[in-house]
KOLFI-728824 format. One record per atom (N, C-alpha, C, O): residue number from 1; y, x negated, z; atom name; residue in three letters. Coordinates in steps of 0.02 Angstrom, whole numbers, padded with zeros to 5 digits, always signed. Layout:
BEGIN
(atom NUM; (Y; X; Z); 'CA'; 'Ala')
...
***
This chain:
BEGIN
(atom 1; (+04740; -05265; +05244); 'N'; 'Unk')
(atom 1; (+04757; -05320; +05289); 'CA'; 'Unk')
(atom 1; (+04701; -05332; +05339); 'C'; 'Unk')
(atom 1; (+04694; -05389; +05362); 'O'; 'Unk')
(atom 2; (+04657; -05281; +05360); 'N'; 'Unk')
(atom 2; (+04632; -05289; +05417); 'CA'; 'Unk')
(atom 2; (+04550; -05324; +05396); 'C'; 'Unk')
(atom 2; (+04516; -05350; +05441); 'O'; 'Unk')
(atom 3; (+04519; -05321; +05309); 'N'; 'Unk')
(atom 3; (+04476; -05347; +05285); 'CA'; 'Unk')
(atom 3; (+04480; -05400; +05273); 'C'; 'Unk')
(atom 3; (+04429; -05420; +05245); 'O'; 'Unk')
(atom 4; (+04532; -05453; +05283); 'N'; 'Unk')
(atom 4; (+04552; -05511; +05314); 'CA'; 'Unk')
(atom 4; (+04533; -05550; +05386); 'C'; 'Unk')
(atom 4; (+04537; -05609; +05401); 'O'; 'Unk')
(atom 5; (+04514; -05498; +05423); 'N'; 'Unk')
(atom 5; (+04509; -05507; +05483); 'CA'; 'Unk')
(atom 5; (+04424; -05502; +05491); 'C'; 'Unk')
(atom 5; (+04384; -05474; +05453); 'O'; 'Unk')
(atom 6; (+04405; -05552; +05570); 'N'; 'Unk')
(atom 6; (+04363; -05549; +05577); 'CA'; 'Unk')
(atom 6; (+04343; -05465; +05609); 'C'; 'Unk')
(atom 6; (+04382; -05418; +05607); 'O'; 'Unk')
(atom 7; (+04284; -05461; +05634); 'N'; 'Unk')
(atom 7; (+04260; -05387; +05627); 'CA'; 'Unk')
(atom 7; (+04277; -05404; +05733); 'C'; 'Unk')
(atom 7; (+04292; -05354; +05766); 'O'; 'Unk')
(atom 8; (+04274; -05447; +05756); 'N'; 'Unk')
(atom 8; (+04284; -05454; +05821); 'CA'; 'Unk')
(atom 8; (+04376; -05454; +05810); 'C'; 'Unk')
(atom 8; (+04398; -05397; +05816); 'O'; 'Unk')
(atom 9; (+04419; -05494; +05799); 'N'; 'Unk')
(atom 9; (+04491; -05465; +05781); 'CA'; 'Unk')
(atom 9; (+04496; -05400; +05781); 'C'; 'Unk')
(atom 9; (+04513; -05369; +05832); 'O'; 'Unk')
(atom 10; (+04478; -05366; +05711); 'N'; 'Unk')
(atom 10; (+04488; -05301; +05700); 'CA'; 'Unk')
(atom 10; (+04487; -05254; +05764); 'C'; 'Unk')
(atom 10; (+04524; -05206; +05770); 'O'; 'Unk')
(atom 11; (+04436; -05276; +05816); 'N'; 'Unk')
(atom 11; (+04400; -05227; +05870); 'CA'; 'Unk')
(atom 11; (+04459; -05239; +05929); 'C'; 'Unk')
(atom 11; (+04483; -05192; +05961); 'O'; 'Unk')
(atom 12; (+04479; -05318; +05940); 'N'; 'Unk')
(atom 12; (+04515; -05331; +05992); 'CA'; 'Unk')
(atom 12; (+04608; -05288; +05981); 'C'; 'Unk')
(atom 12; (+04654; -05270; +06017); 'O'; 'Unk')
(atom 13; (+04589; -05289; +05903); 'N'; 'Unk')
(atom 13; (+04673; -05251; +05881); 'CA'; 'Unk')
(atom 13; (+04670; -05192; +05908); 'C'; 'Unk')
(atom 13; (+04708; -05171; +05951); 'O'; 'Unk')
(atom 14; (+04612; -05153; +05877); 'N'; 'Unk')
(atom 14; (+04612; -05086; +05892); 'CA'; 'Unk')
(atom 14; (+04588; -05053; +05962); 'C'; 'Unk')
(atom 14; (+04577; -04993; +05961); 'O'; 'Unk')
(atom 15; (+04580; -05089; +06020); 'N'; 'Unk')
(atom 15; (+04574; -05103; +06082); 'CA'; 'Unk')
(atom 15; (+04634; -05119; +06108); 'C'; 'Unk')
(atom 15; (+04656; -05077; +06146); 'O'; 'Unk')
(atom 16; (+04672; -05175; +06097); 'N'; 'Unk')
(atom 16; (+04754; -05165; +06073); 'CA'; 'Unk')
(atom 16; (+04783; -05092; +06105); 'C'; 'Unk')
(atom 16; (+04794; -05070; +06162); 'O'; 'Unk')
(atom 17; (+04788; -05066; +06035); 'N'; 'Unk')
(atom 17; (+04804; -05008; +06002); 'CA'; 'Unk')
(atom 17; (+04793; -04947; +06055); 'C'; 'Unk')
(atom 17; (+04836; -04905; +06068); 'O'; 'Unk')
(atom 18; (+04737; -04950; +06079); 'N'; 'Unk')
(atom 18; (+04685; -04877; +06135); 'CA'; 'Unk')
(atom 18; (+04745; -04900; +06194); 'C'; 'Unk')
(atom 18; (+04790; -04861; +06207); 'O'; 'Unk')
(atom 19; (+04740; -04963; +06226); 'N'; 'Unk')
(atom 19; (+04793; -04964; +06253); 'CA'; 'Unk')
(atom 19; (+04867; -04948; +06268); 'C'; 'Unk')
(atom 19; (+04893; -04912; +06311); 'O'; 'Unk')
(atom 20; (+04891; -04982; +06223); 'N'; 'Unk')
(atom 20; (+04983; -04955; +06194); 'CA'; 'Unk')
(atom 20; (+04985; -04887; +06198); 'C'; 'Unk')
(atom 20; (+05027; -04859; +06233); 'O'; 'Unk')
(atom 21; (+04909; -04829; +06140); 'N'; 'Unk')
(atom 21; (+04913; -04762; +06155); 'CA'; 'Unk')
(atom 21; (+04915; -04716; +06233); 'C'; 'Unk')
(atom 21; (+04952; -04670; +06251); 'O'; 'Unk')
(atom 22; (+04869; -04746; +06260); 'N'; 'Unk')
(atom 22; (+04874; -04740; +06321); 'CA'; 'Unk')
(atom 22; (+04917; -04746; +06397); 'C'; 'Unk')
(atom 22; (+04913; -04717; +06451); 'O'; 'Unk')
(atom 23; (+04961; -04800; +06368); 'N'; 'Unk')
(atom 23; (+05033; -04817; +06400); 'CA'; 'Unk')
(atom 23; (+05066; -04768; +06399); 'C'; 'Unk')
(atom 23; (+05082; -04734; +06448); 'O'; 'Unk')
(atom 24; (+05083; -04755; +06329); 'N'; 'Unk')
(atom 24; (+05123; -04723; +06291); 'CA'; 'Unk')
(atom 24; (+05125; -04632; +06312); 'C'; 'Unk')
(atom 24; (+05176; -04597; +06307); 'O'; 'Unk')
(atom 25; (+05056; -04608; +06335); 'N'; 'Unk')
(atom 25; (+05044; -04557; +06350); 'CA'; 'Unk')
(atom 25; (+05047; -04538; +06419); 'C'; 'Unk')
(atom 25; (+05047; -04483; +06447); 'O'; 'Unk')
(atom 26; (+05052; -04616; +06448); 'N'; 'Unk')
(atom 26; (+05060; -04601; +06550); 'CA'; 'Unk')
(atom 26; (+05004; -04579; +06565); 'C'; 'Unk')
(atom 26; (+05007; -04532; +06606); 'O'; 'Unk')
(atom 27; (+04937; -04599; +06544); 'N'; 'Unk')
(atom 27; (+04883; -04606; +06554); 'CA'; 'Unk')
(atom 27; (+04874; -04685; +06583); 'C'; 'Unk')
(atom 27; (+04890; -04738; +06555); 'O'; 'Unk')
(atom 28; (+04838; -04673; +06661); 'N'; 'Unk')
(atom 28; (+04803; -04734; +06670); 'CA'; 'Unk')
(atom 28; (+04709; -04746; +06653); 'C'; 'Unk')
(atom 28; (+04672; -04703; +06630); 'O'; 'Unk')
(atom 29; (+04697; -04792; +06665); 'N'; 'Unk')
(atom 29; (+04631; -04810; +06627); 'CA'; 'Unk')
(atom 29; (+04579; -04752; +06661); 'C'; 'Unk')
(atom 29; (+04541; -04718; +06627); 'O'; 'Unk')
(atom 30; (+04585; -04749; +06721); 'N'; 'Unk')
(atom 30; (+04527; -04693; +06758); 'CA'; 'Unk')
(atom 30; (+04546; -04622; +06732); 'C'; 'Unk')
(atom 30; (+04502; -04585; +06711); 'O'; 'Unk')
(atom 31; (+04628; -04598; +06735); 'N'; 'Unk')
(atom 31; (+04615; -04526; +06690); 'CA'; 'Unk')
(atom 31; (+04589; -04526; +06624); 'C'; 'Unk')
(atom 31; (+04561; -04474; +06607); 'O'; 'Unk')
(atom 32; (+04593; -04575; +06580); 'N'; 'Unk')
(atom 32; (+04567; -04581; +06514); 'CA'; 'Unk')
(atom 32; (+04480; -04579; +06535); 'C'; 'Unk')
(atom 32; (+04449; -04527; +06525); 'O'; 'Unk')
(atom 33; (+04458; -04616; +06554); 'N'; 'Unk')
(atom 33; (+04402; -04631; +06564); 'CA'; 'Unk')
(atom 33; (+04364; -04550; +06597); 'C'; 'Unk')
(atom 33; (+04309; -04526; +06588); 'O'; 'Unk')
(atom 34; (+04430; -04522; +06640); 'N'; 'Unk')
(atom 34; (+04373; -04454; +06656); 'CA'; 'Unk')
(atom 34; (+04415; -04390; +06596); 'C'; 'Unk')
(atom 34; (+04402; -04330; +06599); 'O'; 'Unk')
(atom 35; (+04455; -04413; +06556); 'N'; 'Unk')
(atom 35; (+04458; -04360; +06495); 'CA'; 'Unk')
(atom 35; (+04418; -04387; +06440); 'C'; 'Unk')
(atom 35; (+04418; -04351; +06390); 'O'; 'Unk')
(atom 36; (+04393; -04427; +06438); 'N'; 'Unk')
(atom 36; (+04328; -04462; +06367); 'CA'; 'Unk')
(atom 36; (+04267; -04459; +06395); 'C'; 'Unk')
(atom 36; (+04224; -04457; +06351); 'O'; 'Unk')
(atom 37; (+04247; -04457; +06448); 'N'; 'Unk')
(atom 37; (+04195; -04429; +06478); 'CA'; 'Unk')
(atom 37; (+04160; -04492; +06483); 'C'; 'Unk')
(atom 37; (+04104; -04503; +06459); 'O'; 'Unk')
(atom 38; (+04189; -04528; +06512); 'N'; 'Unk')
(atom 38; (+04173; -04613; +06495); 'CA'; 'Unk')
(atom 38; (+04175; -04648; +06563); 'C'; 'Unk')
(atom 38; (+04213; -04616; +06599); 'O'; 'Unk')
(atom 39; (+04144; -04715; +06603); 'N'; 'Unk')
(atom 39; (+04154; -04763; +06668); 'CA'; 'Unk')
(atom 39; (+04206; -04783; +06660); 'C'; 'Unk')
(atom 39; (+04219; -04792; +06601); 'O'; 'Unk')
(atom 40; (+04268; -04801; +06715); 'N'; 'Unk')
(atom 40; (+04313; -04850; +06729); 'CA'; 'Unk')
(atom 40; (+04309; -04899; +06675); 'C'; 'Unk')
(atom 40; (+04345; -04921; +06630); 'O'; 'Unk')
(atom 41; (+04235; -04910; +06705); 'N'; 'Unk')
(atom 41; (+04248; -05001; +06654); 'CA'; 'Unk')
(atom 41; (+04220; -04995; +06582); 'C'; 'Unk')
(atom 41; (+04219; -05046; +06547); 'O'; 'Unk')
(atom 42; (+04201; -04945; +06562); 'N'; 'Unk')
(atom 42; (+04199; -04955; +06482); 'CA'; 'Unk')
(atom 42; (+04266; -04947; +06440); 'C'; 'Unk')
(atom 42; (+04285; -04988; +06399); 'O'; 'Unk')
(atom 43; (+04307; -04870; +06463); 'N'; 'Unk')
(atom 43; (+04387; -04889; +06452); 'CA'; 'Unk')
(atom 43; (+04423; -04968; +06470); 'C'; 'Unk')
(atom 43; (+04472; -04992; +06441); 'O'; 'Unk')
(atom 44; (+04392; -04993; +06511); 'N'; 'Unk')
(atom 44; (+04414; -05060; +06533); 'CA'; 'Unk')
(atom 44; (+04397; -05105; +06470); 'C'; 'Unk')
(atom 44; (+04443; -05114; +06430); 'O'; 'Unk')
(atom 45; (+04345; -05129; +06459); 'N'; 'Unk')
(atom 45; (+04306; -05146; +06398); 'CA'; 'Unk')
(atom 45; (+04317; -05136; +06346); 'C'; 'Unk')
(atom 45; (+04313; -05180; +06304); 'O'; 'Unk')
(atom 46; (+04336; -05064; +06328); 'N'; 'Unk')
(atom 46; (+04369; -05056; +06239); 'CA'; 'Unk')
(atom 46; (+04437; -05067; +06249); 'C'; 'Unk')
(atom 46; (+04468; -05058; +06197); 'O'; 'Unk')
(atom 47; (+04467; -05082; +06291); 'N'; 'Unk')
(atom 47; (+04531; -05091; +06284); 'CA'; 'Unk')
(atom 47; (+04529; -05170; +06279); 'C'; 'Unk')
(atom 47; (+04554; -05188; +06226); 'O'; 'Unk')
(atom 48; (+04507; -05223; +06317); 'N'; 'Unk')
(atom 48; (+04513; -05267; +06311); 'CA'; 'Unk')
(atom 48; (+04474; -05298; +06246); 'C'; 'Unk')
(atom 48; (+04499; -05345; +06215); 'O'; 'Unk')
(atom 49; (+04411; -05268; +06228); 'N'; 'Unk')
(atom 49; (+04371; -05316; +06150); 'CA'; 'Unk')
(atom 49; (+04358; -05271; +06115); 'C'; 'Unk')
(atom 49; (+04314; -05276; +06073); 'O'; 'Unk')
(atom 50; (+04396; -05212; +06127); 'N'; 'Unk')
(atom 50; (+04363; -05154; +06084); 'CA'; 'Unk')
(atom 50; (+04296; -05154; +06048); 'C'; 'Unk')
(atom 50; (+04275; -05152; +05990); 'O'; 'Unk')
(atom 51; (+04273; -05155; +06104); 'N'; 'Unk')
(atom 51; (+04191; -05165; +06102); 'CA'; 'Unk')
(atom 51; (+04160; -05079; +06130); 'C'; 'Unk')
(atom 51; (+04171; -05067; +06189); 'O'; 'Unk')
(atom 52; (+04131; -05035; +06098); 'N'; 'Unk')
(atom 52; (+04103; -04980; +06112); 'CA'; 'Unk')
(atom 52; (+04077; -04932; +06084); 'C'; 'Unk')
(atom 52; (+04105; -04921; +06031); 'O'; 'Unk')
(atom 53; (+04032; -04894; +06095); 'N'; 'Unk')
(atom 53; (+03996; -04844; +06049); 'CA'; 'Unk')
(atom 53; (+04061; -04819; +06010); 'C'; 'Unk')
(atom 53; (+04119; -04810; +06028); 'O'; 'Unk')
(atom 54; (+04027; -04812; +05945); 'N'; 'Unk')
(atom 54; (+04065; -04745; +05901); 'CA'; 'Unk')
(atom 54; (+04082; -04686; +05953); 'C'; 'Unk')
(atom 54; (+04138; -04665; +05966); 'O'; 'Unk')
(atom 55; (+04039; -04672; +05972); 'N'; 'Unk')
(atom 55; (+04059; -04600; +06022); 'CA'; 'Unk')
(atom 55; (+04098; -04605; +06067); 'C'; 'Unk')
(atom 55; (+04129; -04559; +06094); 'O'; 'Unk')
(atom 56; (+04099; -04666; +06081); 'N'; 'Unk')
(atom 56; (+04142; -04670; +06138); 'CA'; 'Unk')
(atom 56; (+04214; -04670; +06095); 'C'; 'Unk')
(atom 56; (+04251; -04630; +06124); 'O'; 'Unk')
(atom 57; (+04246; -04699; +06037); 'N'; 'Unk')
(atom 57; (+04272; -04712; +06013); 'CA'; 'Unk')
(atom 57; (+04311; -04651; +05994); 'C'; 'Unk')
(atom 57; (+04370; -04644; +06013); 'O'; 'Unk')
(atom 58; (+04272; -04593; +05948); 'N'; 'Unk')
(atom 58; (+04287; -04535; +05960); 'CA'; 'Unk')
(atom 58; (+04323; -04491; +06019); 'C'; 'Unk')
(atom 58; (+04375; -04459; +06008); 'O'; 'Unk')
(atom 59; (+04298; -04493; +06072); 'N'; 'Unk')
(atom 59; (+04290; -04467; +06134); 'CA'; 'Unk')
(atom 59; (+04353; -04486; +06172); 'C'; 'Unk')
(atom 59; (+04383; -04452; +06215); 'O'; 'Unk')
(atom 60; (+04368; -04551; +06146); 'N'; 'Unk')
(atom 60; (+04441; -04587; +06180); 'CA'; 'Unk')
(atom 60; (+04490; -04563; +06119); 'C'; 'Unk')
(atom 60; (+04538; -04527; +06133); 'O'; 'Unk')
(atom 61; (+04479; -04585; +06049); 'N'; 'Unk')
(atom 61; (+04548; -04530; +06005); 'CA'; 'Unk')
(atom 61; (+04546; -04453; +06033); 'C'; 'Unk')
(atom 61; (+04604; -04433; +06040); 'O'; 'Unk')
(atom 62; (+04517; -04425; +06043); 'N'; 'Unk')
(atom 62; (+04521; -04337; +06075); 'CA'; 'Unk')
(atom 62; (+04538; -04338; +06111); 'C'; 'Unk')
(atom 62; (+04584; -04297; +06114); 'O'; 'Unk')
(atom 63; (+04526; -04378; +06176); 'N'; 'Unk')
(atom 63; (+04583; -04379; +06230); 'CA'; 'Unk')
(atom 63; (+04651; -04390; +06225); 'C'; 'Unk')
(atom 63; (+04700; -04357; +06243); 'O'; 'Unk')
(atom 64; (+04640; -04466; +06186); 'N'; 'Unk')
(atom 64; (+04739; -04466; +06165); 'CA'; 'Unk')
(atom 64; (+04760; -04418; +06126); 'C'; 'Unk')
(atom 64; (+04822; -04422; +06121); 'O'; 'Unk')
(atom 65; (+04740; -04377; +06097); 'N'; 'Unk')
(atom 65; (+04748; -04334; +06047); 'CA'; 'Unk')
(atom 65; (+04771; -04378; +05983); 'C'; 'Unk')
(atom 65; (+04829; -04376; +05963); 'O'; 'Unk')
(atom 66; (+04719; -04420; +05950); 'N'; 'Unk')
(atom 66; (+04736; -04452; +05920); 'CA'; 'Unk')
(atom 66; (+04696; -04464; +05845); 'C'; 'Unk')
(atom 66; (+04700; -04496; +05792); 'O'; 'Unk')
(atom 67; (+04663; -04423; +05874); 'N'; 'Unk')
(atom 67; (+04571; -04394; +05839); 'CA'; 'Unk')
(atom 67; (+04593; -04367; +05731); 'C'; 'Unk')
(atom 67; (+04555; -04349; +05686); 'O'; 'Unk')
(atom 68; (+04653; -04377; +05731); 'N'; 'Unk')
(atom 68; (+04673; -04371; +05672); 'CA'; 'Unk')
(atom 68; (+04677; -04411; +05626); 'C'; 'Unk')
(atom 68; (+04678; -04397; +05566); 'O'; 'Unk')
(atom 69; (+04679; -04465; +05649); 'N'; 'Unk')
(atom 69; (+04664; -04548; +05624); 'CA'; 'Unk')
(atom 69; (+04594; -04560; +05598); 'C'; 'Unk')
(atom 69; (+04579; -04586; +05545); 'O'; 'Unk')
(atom 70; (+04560; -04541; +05635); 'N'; 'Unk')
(atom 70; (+04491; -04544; +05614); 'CA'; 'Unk')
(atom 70; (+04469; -04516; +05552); 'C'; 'Unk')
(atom 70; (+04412; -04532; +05533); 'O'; 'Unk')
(atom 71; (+04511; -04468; +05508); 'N'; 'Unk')
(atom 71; (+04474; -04429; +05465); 'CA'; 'Unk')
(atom 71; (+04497; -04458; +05397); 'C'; 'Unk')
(atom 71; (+04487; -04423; +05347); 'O'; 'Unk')
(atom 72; (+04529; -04525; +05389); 'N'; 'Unk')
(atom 72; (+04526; -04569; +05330); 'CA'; 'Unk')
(atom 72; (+04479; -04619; +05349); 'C'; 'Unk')
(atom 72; (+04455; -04652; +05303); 'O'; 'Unk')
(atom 73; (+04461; -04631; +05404); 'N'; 'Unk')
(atom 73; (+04420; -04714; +05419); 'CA'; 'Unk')
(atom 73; (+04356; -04718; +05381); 'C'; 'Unk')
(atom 73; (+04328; -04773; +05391); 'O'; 'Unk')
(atom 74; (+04324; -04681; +05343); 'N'; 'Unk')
(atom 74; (+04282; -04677; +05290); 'CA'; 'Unk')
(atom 74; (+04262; -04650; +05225); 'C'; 'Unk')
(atom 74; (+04213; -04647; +05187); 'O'; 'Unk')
(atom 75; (+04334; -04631; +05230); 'N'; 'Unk')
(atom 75; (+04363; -04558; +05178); 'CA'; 'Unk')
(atom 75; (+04339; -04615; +05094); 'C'; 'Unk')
(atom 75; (+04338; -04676; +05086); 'O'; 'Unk')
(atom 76; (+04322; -04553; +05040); 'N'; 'Unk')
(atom 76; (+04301; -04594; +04990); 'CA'; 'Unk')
(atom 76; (+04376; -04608; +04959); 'C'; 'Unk')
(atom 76; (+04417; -04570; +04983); 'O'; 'Unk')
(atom 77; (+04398; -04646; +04919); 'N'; 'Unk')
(atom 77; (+04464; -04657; +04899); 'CA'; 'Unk')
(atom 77; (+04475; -04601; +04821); 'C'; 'Unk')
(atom 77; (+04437; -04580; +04778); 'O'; 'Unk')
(atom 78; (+04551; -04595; +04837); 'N'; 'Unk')
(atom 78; (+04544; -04539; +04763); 'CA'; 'Unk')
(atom 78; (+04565; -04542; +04716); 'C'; 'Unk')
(atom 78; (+04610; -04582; +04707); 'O'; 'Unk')
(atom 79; (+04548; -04511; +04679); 'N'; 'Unk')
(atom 79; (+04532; -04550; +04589); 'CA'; 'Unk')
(atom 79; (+04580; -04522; +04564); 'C'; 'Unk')
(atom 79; (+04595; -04471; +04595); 'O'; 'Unk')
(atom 80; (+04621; -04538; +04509); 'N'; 'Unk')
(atom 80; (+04665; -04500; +04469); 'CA'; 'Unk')
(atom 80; (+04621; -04481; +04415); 'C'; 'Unk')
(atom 80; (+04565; -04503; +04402); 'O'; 'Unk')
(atom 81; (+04662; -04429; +04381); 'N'; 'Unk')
(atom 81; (+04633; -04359; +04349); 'CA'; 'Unk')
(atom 81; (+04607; -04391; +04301); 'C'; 'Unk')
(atom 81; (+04558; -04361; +04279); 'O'; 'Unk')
(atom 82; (+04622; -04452; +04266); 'N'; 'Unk')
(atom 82; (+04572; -04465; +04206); 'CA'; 'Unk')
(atom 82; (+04516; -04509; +04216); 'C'; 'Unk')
(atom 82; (+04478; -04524; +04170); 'O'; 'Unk')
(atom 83; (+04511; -04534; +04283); 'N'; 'Unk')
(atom 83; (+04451; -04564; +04306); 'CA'; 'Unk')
(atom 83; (+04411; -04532; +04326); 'C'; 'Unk')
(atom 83; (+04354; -04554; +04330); 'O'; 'Unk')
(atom 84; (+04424; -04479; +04341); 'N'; 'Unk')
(atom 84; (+04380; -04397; +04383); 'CA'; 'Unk')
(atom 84; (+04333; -04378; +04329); 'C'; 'Unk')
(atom 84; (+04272; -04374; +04337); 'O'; 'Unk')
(atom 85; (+04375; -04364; +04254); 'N'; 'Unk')
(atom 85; (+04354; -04329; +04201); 'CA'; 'Unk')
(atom 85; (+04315; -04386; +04158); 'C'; 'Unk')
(atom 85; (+04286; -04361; +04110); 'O'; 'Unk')
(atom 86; (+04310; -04444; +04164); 'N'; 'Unk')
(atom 86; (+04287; -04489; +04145); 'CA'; 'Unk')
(atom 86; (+04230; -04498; +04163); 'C'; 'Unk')
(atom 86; (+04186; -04514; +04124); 'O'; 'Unk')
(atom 87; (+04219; -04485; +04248); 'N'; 'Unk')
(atom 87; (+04147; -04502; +04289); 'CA'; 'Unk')
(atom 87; (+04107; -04441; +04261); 'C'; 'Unk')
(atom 87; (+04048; -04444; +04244); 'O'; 'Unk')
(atom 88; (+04156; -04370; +04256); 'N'; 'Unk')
(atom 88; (+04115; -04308; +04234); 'CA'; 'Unk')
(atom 88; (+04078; -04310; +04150); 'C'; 'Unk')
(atom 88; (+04022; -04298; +04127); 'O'; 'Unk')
(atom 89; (+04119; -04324; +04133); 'N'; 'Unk')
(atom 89; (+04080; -04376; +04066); 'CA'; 'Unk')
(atom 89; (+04029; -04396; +04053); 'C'; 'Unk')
(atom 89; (+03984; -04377; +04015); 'O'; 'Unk')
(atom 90; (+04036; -04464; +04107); 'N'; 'Unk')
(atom 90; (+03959; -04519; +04122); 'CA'; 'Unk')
(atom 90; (+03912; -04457; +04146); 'C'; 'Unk')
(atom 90; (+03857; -04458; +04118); 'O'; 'Unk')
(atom 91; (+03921; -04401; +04193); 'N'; 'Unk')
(atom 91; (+03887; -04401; +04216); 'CA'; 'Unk')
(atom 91; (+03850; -04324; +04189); 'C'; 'Unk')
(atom 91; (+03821; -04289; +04230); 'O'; 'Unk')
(atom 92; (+03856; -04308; +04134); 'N'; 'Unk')
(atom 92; (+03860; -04271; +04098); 'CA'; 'Unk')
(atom 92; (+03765; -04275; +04041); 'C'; 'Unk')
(atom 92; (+03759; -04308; +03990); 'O'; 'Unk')
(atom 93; (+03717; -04239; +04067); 'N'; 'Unk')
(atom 93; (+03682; -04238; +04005); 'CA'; 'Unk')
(atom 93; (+03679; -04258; +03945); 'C'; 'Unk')
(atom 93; (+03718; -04229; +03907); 'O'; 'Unk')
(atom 94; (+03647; -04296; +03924); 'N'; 'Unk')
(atom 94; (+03644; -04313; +03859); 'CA'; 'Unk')
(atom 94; (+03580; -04333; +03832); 'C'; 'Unk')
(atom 94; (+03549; -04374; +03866); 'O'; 'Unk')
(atom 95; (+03549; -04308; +03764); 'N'; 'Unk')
(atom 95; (+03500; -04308; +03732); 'CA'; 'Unk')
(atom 95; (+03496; -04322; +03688); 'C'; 'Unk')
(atom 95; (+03531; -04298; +03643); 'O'; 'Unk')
(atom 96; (+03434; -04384; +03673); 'N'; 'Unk')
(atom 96; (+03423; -04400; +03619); 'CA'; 'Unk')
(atom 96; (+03385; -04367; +03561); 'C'; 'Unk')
(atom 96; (+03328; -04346; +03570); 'O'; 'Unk')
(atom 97; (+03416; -04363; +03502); 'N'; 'Unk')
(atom 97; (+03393; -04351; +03453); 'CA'; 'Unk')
(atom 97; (+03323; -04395; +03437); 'C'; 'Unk')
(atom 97; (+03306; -04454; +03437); 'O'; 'Unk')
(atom 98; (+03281; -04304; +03419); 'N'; 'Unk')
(atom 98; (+03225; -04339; +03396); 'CA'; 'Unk')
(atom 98; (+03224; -04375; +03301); 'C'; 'Unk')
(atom 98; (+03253; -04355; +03250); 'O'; 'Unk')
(atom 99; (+03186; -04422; +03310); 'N'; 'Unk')
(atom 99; (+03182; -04458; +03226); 'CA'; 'Unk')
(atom 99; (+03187; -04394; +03183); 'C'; 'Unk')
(atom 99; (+03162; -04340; +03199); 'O'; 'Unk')
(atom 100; (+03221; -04406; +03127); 'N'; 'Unk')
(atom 100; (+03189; -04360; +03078); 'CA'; 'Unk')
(atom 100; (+03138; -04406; +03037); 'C'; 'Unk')
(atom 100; (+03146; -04464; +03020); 'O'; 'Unk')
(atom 101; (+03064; -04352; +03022); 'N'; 'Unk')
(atom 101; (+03014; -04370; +03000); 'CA'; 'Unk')
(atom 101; (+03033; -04372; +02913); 'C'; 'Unk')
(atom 101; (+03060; -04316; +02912); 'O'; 'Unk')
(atom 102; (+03036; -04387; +02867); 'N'; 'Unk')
(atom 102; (+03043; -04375; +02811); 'CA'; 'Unk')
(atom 102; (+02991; -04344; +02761); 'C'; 'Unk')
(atom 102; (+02932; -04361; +02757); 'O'; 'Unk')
(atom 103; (+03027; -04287; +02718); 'N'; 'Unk')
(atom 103; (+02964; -04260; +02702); 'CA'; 'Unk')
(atom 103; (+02937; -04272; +02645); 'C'; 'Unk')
(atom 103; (+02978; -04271; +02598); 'O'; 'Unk')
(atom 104; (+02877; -04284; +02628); 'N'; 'Unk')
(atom 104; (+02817; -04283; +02581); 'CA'; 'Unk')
(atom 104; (+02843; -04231; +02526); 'C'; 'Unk')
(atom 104; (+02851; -04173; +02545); 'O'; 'Unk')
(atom 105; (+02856; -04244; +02462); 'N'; 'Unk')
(atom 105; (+02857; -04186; +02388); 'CA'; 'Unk')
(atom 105; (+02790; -04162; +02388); 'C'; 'Unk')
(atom 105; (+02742; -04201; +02383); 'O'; 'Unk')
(atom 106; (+02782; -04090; +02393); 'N'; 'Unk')
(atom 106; (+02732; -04073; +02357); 'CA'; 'Unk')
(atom 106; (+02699; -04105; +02290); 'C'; 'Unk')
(atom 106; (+02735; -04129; +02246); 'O'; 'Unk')
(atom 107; (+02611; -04105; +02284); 'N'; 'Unk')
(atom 107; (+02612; -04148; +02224); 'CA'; 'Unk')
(atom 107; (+02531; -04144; +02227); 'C'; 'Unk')
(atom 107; (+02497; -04174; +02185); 'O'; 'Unk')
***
């Protein structure tokens, strides 16, 4: 759903989102900001355009304790067992036979 969306959407959702978590935890913006190790106004800023470093990004899920989310956001997707054994296949050595030369009768 969200590859539908522009990449500025996506940011303002999940800026959104840092928010609501943060409500939700009875965190105001300055304790977040001094548990992410972050200014007033950059917590200010990703919350409103979710606009901010990766690190910072990080740094604010660990504070919410939220840092668990993060470990599909680039995850490779997973294959069922006969697509696995299929790639191991492709990816498997293989050698060509040399010509056979044909041979000459004594004579």
């Amino acid at each position: 759903m969200l590859e539908l969306q522009s990449p500025q959407v996506v940011c303002r959702m999940l800026g959104e989102r840092i928010r609501a978590l943060r409500l939700a935890r009875n965190l105001s913006q300055q304790e977040l900001a001094d548990m992410g190790g972050a200014s007033l106004s950059t917590v200010r800023r990703l919350e409103a355009t979710g606009q901010g470093s990766l690190q910072l990004v990080v740094q604010v899920a660990q504070a919410l304790h939220a840092a668990q989310g993060l470990q599909t956001l680039f995850a490779l997707p997973a294959r069922s067992i006969a697509e696995a054994e299929a790639a191991v296949q492709l990816s498997a050595r293989q050698r060509a036979r040399k010509p056979r030369v044909a041979q000459r009768s004594g004579g």
